[in-house]
PAVEX-950501 format. One record per residue (C-alpha): x, y, z; residue in three letters. Coordinates in nm, 3 decimals, decimal comma. Example, Ala and Ser with C-alpha at 12.3 -4.5 7.8 and 13.67 -1.06 7.14 Angstrom:
! residues 2
<node><east>1,230</east><north>-0,450</north><up>0,780</up><aa>Ala</aa></node>
<node><east>1,367</east><north>-0,106</north><up>0,714</up><aa>Ser</aa></node>
This chain:
! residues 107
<node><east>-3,655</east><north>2,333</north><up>-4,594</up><aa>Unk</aa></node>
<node><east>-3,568</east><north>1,993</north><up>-4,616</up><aa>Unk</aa></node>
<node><east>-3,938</east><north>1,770</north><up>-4,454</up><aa>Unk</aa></node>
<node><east>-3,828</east><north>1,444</north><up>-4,210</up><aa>Unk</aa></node>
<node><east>-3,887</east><north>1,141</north><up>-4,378</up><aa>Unk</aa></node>
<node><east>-4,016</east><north>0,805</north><up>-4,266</up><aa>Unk</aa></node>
<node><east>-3,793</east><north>0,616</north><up>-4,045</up><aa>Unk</aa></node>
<node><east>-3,555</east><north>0,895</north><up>-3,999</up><aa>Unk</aa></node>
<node><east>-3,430</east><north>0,866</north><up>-3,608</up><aa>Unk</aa></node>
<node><east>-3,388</east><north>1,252</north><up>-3,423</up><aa>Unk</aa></node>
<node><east>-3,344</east><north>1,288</north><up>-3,065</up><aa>Unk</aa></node>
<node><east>-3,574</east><north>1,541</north><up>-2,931</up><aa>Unk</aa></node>
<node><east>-3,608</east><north>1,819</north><up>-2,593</up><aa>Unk</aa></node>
<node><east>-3,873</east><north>1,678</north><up>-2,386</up><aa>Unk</aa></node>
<node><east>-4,047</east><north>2,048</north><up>-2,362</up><aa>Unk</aa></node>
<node><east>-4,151</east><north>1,870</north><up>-2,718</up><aa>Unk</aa></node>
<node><east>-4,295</east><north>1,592</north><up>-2,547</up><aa>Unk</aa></node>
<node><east>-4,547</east><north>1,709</north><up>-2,269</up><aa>Unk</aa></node>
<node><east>-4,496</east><north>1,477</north><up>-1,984</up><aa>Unk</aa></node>
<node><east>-4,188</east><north>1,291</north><up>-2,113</up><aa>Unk</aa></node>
<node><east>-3,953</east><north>1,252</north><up>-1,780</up><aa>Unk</aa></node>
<node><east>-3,630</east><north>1,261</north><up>-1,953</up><aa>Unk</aa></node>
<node><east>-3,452</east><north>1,531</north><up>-2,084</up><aa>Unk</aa></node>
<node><east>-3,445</east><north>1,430</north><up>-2,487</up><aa>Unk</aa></node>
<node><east>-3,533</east><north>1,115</north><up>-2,594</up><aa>Unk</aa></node>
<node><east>-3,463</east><north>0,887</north><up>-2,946</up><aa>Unk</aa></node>
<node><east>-3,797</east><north>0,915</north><up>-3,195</up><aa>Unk</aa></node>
<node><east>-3,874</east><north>0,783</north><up>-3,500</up><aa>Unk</aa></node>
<node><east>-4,044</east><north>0,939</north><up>-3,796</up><aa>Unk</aa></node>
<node><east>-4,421</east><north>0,745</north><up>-3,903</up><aa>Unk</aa></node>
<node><east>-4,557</east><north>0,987</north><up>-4,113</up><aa>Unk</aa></node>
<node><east>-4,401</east><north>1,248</north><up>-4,312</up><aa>Unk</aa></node>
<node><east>-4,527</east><north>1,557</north><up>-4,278</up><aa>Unk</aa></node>
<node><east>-4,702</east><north>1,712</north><up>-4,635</up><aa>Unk</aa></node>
<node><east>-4,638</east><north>2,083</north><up>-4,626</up><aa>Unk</aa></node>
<node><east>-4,420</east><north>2,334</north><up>-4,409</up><aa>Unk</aa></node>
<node><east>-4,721</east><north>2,370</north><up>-4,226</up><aa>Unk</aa></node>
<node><east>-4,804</east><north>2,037</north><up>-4,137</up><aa>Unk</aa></node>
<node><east>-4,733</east><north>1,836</north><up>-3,805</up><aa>Unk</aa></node>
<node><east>-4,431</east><north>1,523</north><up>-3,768</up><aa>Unk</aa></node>
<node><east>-4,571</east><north>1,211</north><up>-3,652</up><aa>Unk</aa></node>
<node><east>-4,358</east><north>1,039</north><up>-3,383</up><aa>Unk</aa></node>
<node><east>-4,338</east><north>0,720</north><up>-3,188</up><aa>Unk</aa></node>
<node><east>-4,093</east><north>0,764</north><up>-2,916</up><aa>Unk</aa></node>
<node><east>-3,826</east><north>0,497</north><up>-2,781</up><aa>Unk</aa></node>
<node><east>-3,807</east><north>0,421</north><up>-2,408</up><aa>Unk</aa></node>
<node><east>-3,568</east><north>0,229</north><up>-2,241</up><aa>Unk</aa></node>
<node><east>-3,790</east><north>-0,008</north><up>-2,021</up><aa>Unk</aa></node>
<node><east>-3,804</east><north>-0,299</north><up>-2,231</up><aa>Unk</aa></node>
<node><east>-4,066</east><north>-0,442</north><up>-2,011</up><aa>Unk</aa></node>
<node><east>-4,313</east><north>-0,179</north><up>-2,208</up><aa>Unk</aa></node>
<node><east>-4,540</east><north>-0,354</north><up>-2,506</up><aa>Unk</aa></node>
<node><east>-4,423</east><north>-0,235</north><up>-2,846</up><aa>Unk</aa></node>
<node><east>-4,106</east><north>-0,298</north><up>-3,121</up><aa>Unk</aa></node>
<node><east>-3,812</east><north>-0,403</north><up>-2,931</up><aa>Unk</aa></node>
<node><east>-3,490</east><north>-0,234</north><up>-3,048</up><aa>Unk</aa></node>
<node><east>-3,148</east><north>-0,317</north><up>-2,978</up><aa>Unk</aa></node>
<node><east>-2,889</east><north>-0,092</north><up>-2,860</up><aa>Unk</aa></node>
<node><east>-2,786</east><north>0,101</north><up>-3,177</up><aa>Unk</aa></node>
<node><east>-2,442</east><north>0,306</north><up>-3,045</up><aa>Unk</aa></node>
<node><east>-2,391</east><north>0,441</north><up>-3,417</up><aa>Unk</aa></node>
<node><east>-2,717</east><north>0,652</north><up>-3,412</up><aa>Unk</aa></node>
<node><east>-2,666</east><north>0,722</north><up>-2,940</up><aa>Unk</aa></node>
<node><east>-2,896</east><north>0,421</north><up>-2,877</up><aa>Unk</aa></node>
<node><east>-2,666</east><north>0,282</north><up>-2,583</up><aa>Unk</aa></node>
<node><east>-2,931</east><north>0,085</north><up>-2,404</up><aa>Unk</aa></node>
<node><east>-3,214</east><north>-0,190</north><up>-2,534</up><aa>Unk</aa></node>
<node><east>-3,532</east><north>-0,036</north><up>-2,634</up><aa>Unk</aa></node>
<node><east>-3,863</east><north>-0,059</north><up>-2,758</up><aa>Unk</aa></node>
<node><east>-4,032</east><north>0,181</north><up>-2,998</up><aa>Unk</aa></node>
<node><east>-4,401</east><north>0,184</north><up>-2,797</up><aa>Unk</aa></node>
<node><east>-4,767</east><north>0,300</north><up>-3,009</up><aa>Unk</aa></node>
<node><east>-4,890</east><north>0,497</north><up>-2,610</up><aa>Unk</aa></node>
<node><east>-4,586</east><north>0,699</north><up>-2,688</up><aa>Unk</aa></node>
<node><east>-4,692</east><north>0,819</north><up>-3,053</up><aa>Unk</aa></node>
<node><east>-4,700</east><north>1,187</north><up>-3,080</up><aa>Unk</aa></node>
<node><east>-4,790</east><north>1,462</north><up>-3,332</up><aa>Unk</aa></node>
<node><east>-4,471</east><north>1,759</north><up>-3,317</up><aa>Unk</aa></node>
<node><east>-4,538</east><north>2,121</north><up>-3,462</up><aa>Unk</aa></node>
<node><east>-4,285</east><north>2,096</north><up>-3,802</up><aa>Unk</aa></node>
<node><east>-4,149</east><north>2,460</north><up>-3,712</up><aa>Unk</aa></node>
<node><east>-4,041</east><north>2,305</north><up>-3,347</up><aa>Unk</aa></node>
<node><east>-3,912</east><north>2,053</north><up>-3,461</up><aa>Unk</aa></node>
<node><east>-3,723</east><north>2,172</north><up>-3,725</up><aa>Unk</aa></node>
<node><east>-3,542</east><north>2,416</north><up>-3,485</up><aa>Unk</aa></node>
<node><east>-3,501</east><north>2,150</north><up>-3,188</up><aa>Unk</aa></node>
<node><east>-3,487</east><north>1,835</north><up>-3,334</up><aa>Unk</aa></node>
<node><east>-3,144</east><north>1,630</north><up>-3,388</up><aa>Unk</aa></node>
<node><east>-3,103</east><north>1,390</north><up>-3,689</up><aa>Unk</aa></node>
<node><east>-2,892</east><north>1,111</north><up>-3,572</up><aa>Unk</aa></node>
<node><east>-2,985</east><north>0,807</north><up>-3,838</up><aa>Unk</aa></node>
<node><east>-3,222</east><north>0,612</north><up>-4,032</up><aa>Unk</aa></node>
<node><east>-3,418</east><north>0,334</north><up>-3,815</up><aa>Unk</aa></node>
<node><east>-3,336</east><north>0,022</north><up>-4,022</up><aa>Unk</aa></node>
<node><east>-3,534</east><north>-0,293</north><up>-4,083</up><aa>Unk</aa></node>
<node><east>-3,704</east><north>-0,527</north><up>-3,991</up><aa>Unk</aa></node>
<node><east>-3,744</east><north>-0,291</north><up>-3,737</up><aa>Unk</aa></node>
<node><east>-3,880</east><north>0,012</north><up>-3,948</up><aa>Unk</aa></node>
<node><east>-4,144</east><north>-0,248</north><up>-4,097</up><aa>Unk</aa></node>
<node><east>-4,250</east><north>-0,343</north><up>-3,737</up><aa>Unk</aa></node>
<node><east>-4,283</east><north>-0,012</north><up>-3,621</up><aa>Unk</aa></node>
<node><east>-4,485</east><north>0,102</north><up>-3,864</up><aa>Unk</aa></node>
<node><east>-4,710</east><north>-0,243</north><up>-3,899</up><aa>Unk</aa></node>
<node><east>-4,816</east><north>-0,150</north><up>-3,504</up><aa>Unk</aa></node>
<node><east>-4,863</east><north>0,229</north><up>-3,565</up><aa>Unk</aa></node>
<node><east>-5,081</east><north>0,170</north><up>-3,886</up><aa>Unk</aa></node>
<node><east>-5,323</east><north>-0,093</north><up>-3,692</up><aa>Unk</aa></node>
């Protein structure tokens, strides 16, 4: 089984994100999980660039079609197993944007 890596982009089902109003949303790898066992480390993107966080332009290459921002309050933790079997790759998130992200998750 091939692990997610840091700063790989997926979109994901929002059944993986308990109380996420959309129906799959962009998310961004912070922490790679160790074993097969282990948990995925998230921070979602959101549309509503009025929201604190990494601001992310529109990316159409990876299905990014709107401005975004990559915010911490939307960090999750994701079973590996679910999202293994749900989750779509659709890029790498690319810097200085990876950088930022991570700076503001880490702090």
């Amino acid at each position: 089984m091939l692990l997610p890596e840091v700063g790989d982009l997926f979109w994901v089902p929002s059944f993986l994100l308990p109380g996420d109003p959309e129906d799959s949303r962009p998310i961004v790898v912070v922490e790679r999980p160790r074993s097969e066992l282990d948990s995925v480390q998230v921070i979602t993107r959101t549309h509503d660039t009025k929201v604190r966080g990494v601001l992310h332009p529109a990316d159409r290459a990876n299905g990014l079609n709107l401005p975004g921002v990559f915010a911490l309050k939307n960090h999750r933790r994701i079973q590996l197993d679910e999202f293994i079997e749900h989750a779509e790759q659709c890029g790498s998130l690319l810097e200085p944007y990876l950088s930022e992200v991570l700076e503001m998750w880490r702090l």
